[in-house]
C-alpha distance (Angstrom), angle and dihedral (degrees) to the residues before:
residue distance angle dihedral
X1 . . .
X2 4.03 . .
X3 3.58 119.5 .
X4 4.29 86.6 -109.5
X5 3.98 78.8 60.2
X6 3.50 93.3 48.7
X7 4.12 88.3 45.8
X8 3.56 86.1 50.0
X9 3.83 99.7 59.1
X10 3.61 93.1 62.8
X11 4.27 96.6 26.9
X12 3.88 88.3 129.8
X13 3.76 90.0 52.7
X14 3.54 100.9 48.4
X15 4.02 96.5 47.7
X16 3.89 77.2 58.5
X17 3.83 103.4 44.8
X18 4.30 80.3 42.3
X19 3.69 90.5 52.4
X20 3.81 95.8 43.2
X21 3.63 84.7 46.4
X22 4.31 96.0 58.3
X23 3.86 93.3 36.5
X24 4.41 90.8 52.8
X25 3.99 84.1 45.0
X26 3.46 96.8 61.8
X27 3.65 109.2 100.1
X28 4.21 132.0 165.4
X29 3.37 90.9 -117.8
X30 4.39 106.2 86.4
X31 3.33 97.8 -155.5
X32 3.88 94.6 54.4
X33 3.76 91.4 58.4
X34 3.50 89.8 48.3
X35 3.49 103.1 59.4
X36 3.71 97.2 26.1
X37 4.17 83.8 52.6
X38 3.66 92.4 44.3
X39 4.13 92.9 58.1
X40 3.91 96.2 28.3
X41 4.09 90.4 60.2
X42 3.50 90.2 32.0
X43 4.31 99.4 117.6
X44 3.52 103.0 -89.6
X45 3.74 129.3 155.7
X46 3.58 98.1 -121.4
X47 3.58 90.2 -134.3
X48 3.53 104.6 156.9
X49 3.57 95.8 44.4
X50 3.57 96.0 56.7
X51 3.86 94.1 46.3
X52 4.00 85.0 63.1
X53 3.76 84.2 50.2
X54 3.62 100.5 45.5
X55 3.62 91.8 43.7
X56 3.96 99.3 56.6
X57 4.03 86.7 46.8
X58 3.58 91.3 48.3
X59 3.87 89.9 48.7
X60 4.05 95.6 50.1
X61 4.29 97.1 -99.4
X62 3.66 110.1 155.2
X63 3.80 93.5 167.9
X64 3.99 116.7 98.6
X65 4.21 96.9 -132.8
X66 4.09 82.3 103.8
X67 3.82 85.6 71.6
X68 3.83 90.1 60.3
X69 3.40 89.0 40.5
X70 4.21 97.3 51.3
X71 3.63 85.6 52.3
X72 3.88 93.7 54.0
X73 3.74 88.6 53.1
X74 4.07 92.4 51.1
X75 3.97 90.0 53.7
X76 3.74 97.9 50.6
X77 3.94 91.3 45.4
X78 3.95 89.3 51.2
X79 3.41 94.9 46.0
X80 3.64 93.1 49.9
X81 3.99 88.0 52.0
X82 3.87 83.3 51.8
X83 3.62 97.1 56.4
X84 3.77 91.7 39.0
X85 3.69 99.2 53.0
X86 3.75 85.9 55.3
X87 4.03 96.7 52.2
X88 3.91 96.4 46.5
X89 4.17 97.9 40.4
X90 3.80 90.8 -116.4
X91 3.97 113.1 -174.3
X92 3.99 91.6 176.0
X93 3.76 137.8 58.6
X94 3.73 123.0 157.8
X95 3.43 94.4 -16.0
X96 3.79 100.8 -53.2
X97 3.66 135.2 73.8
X98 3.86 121.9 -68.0
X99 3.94 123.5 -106.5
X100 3.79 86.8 -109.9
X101 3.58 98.9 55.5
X102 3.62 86.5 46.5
X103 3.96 102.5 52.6
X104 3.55 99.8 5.9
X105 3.94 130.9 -101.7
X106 4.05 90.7 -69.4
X107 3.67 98.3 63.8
X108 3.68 95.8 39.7
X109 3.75 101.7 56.7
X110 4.13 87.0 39.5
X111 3.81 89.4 57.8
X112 3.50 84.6 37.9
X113 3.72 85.3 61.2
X114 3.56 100.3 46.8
X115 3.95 89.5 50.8
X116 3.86 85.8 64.0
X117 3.73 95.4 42.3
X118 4.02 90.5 54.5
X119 3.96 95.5 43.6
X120 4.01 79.7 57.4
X121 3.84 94.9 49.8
X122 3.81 87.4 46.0
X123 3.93 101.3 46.8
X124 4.37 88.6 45.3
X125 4.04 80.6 55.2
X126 3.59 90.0 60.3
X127 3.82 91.2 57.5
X128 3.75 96.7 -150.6
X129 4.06 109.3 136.7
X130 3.76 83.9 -162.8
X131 3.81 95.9 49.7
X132 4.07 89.9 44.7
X133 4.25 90.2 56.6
X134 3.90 96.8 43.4
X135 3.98 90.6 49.3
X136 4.08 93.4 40.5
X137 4.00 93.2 44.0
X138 3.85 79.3 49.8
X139 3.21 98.9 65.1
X140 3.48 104.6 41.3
X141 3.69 86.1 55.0
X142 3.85 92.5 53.6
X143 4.14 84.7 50.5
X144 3.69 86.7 52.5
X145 3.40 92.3 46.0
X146 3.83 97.7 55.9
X147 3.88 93.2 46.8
X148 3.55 86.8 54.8
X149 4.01 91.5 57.3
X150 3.36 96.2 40.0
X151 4.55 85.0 52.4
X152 4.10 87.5 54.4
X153 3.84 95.5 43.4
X154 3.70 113.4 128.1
X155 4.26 87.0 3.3
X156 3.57 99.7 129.9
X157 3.99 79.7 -169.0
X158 3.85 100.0 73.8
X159 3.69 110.6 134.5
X160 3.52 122.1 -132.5
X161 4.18 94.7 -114.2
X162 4.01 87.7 43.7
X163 4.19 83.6 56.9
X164 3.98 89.5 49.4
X165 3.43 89.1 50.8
X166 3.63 94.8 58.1
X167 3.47 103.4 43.9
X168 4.19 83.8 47.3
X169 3.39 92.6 64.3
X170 4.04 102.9 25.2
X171 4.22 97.7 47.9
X172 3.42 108.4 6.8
X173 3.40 106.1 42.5
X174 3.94 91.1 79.0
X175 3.85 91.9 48.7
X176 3.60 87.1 57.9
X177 3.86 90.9 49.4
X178 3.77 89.6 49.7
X179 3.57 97.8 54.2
X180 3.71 100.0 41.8
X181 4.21 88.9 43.2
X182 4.10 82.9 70.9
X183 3.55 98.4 55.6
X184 3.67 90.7 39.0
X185 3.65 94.7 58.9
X186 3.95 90.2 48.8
X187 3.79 89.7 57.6
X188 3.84 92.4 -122.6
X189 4.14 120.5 160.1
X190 3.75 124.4 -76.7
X191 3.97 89.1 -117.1
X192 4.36 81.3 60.7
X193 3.86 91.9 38.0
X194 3.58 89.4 55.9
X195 3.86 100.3 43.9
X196 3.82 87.6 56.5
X197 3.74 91.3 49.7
X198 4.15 89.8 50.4
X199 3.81 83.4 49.9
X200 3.99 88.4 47.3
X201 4.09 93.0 47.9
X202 3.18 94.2 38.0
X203 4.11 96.3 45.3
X204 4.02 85.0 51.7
X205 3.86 97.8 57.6
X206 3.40 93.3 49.2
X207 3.49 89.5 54.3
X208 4.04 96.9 44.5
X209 4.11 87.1 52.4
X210 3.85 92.8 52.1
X211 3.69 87.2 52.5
X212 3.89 87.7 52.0
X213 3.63 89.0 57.3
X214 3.42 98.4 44.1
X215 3.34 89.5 56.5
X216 3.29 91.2 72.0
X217 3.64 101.5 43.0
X218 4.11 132.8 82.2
X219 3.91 77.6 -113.4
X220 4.20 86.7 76.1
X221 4.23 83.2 88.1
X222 4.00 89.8 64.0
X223 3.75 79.9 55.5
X224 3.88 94.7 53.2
X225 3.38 95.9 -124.9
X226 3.52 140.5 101.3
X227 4.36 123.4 -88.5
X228 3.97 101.7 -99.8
X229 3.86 100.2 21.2
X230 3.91 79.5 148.8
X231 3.73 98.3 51.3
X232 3.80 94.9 45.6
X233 3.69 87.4 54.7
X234 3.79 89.4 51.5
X235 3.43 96.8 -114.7
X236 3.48 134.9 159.4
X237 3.70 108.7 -140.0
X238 3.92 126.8 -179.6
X239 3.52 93.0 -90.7
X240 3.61 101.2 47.1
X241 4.06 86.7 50.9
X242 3.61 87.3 46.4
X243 3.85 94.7 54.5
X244 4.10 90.5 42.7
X245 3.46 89.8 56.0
X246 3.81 99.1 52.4
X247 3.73 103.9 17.2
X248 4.04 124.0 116.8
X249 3.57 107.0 -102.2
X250 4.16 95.7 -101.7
X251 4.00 83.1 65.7
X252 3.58 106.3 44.5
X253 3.93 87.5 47.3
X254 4.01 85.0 55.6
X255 3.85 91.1 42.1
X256 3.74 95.6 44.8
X257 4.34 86.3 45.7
X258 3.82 85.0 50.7
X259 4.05 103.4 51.0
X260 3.77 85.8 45.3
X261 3.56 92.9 50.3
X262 3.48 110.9 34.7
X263 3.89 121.6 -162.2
X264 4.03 132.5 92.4
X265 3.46 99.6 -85.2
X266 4.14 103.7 117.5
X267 4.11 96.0 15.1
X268 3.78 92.0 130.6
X269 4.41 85.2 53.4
X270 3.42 90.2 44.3
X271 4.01 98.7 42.9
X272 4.20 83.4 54.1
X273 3.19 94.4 44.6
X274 4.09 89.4 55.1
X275 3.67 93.4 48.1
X276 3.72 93.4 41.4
X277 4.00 91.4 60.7
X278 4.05 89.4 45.7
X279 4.38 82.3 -112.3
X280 3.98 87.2 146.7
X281 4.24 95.3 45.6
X282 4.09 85.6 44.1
X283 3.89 96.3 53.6
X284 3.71 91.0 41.1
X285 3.64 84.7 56.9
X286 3.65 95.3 51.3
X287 3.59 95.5 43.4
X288 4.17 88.1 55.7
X289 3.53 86.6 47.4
X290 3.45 89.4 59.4
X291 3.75 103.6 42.8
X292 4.09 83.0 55.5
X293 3.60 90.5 58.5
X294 3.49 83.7 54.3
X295 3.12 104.7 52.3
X296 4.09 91.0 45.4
X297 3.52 89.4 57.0
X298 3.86 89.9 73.3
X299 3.56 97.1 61.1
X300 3.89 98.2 106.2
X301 4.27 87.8 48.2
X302 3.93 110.6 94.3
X303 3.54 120.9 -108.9
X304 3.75 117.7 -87.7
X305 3.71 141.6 141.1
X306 4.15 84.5 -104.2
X307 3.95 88.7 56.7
X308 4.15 93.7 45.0
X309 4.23 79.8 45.1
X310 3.93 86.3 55.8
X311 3.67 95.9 46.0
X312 3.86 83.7 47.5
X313 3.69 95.2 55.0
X314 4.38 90.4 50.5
X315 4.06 86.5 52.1
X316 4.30 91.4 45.2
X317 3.92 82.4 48.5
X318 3.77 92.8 65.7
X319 3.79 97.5 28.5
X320 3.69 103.8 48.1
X321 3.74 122.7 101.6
X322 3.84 100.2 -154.7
């Protein structure tokens, strides 16, 4: 199953959650539906979204509040790339220019703002308690997780498990609340509420550690974004760790003077040096590993084509190339 299969399964859903999503954009204020427009219909994959949809299917929902729901999800996650492009400097998303290089820092993190402030209105109008603490815990764990990447920036001393736990709470946090959202909504039991958020966490990591490889790959252009994003930024990634951990001591005293510097400069030596120390093979690893716990999380969910779309979505996590 390709991720256009998966896409297709729940086609009537999405034009739903993507018309919800343009109508609860709209705003009096121009220049919020300008940038807000510009990032919204900016080519993603709509990933999180469609978890929340695939999820409620795969749990039995028939209602239509995962709609609402989907279209939370999509305004937190683009708010949270609004914010972020402004802390790291980014030029480049998908290919074309950032929102902040656009209109400036101001008007990103202000639309930024609003994003979260709507995602609020909309998850109160669903009138689930339950729904309203998984989606506000979310987000103060996605805060938490970008303080704690901006605290091991250019600290060539980041341990592997201090890396997890950033991209736990930064990325994957919100695929866990997508997942678990659907079986929320269709009243199943904790045990099944929890499985789907394992899948979710789980799902998201593997996803974060792909990009960290892909990073360092010729692949980054599919991305629309420039080779060593992540080193420029000064941070240490999976791979870089990796390769400090087990280089010879020539590379890990150019890896360490490249996370504490930043920039371009030496990304050829430090791309060697990664696939030298078998950093890209060992993070590809771990990200598989991680999809497979996904994927074994659903064992307690009934078979469906929504479930085999899940398990689809944890192997296209590891597999994909952009």
């Amino acid at each position: 199953m390709t991720l256009a299969d998966i896409h297709t399964l729940v086609a009537e859903d999405m034009r739903a959650v993507n018309a919800l999503i343009q109508q609860r954009l709209s705003s009096g204020v121009v220049l919020i539906n300008q940038v807000g427009g510009y990032i919204i219909n900016s080519g993603g994959k709509r990933l999180r979204p469609l978890l929340v949809l695939l999820a409620a299917r795969a749990c039995g929902y028939q209602g239509s509040g995962h709609i609402a729901l989907a279209a939370v999800i999509e305004f937190i996650h683009t708010a949270t790339l609004l914010h972020d492009d402004v802390v790291d400097g980014s030029e480049l998303r998908r290919g074309k220019e950032t929102a902040n290089n656009v209109w400036g820092n101001e008007a990103s993190v202000l639309v930024g703002d609003f994003l979260y402030s709507r995602a609020f209105e909309m998850m109160v109008e669903a009138n689930e308690m339950e729904v309203m603490r998984i989606l506000a815990h979310t987000t103060n764990v996605i805060a938490e997780g970008e303080v704690l990447q901006l605290l091991h920036c250019h600290d060539p001393d980041t341990t592997e498990q201090r890396y997890l736990e950033v991209i736990r709470c930064k990325t994957a946090k919100l695929f866990e609340a997508a997942a678990q959202l659907g079986a929320v909504l269709a009243h199943q039991p904790p045990a099944l509420q929890q499985a789907l958020a394992a899948y979710g966490m789980h799902l998201g990591t593997a996803f974060q550690l792909v990009d960290d490889v892909l990073d360092y790959s010729a692949a980054s252009a599919q991305l629309g974004k420039n080779v060593g994003d992540d080193l420029a930024e000064g941070k240490p990634t999976l791979p870089l760790i990796h390769a400090l951990r087990t280089g010879t001591a020539e590379q890990k005293a150019l890896l360490r003077r490249a996370v504490e510097s930043g920039g371009r400069e030496h990304i050829a030596l430090v791309t060697a040096a990664i696939e030298s120390t078998g950093a890209i093979a060992y993070t590809a690893r771990s990200a598989k590993a991680e999809a497979d716990k996904a994927s074994a999380a659903l064992a307690a969910l009934p078979g469906s084509p929504y479930k085999d779309a899940l398990i689809a979505l944890a192997e296209f996590s590891v597999n994909r190339t952009f």
